[in-house]
C-alpha positions as a Markdown table, in Angstrom:
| # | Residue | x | y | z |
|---|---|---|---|---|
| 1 | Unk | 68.6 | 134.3 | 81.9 |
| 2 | Unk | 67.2 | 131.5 | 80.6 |
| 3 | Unk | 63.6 | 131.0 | 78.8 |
| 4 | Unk | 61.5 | 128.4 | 78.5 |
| 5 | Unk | 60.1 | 127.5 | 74.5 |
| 6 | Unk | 56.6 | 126.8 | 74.0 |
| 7 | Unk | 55.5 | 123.8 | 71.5 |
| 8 | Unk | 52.6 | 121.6 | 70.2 |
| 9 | Unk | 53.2 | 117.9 | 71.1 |
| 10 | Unk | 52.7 | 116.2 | 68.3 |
| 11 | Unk | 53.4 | 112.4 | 70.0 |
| 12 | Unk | 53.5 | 111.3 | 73.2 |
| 13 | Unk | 55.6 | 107.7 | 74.2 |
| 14 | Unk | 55.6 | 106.7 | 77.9 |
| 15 | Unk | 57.9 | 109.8 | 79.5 |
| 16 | Unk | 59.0 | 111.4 | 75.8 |
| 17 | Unk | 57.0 | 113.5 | 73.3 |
| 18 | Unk | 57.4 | 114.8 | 69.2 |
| 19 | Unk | 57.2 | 118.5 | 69.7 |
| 20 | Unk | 56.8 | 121.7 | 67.3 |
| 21 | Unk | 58.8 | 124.4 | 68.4 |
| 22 | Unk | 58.2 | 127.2 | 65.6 |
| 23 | Unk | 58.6 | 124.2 | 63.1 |
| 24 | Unk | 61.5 | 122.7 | 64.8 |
| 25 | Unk | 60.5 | 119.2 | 65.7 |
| 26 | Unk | 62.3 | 118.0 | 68.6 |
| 27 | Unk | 61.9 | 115.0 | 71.1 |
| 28 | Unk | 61.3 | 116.5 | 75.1 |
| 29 | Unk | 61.0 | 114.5 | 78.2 |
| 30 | Unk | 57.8 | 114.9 | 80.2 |
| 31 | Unk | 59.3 | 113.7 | 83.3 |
| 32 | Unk | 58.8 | 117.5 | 85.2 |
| 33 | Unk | 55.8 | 118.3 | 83.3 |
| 34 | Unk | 53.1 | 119.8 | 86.2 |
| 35 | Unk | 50.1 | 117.9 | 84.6 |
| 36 | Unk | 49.9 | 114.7 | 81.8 |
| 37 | Unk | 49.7 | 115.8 | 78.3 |
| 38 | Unk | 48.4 | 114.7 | 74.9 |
| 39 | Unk | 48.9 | 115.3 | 70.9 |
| 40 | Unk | 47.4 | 119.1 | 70.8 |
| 41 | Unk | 48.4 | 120.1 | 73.9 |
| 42 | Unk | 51.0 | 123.1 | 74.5 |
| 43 | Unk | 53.9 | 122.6 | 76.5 |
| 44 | Unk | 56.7 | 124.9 | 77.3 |
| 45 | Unk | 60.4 | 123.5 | 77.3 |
| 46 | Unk | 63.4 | 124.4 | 78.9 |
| 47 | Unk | 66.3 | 122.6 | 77.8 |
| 48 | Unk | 64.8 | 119.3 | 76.7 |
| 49 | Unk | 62.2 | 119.1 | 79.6 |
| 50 | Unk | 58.4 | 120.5 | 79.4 |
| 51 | Unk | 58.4 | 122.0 | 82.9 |
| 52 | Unk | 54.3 | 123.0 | 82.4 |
| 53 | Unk | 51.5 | 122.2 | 80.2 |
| 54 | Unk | 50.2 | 125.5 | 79.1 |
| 55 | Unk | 46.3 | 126.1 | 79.5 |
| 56 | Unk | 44.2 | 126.2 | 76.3 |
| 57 | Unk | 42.9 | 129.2 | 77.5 |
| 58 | Unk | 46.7 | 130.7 | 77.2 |
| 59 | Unk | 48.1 | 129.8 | 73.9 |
| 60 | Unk | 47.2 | 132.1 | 72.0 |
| 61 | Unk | 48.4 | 135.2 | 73.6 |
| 62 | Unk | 51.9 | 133.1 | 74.6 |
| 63 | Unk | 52.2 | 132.3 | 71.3 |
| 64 | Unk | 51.6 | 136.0 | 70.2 |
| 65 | Unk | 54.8 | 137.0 | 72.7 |
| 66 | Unk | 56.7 | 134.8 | 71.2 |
| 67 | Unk | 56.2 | 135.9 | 67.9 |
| 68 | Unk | 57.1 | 139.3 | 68.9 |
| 69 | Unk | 60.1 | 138.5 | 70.6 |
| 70 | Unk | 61.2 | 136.5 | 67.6 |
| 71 | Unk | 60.2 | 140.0 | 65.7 |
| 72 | Unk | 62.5 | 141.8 | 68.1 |
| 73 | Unk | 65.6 | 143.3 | 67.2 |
| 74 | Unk | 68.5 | 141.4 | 67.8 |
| 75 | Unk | 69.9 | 143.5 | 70.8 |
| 76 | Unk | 67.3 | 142.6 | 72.8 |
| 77 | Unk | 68.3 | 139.8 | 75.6 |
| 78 | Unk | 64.5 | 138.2 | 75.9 |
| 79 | Unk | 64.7 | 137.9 | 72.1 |
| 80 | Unk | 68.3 | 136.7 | 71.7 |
| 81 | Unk | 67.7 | 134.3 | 74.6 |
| 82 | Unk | 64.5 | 132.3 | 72.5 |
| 83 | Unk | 66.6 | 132.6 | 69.4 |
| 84 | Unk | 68.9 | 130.9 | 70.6 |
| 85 | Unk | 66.3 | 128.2 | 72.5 |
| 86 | Unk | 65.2 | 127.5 | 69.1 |
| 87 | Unk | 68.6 | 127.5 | 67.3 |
| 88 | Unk | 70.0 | 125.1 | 69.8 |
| 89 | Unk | 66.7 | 122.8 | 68.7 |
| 90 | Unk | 67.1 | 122.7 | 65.1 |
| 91 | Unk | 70.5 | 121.2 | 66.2 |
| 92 | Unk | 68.2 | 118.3 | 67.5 |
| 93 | Unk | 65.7 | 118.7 | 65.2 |
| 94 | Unk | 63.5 | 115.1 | 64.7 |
| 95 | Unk | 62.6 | 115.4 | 61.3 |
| 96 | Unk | 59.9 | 117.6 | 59.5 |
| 97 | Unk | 56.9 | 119.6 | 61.8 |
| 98 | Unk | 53.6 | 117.8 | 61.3 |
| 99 | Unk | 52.2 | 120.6 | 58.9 |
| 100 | Unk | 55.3 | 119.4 | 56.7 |
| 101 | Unk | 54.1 | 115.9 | 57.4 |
| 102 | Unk | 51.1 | 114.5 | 54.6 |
């Protein structure tokens, strides 16, 4: 199974934005994104691609599951599955997350 990784676009230029993933800032293409996007905005990525911009009104709870499945023990397959989504990013990680950035 694979799972999808949301982040906060940072930068967006023409068909590629600056994401956050968890800290992790990694360059994604918009090009199967459902709806345009801006800086702010949440996106979730699967393999390099934002495949949907998540609504405002949904972040917060998403981002909660997340958090718990990065929580989880390691057994579980969800958990292991966005572990490894954001351990394959840090390999392609863009430089420091905008909170690092002043």
């Amino acid at each position: 199974m694979c799972l999808g990784v949301p982040g906060r676009v940072l930068r967006v230029d023409g068909i590629v934005a600056d994401v956050d993933f968890f800290g992790v800032r990694r360059q994604t293409r918009l090009d199967l994104v459902d709806e345009p996007v801006a800086p702010g905005d949440y996106i979730l990525n699967h393999v390099g691609f934002a495949i949907r911009r998540i609504d405002p009104s949904e972040i917060e709870e998403t981002l909660a599951l997340y958090e718990l499945l990065l929580r989880e023990d390691s057994e579980d397959i969800m958990a292991s599955d966005v572990r490894g989504e954001i351990d394959a990013a840090r390999s392609f990680d863009i430089g420091p997350s905008a909170e690092n950035q002043q």
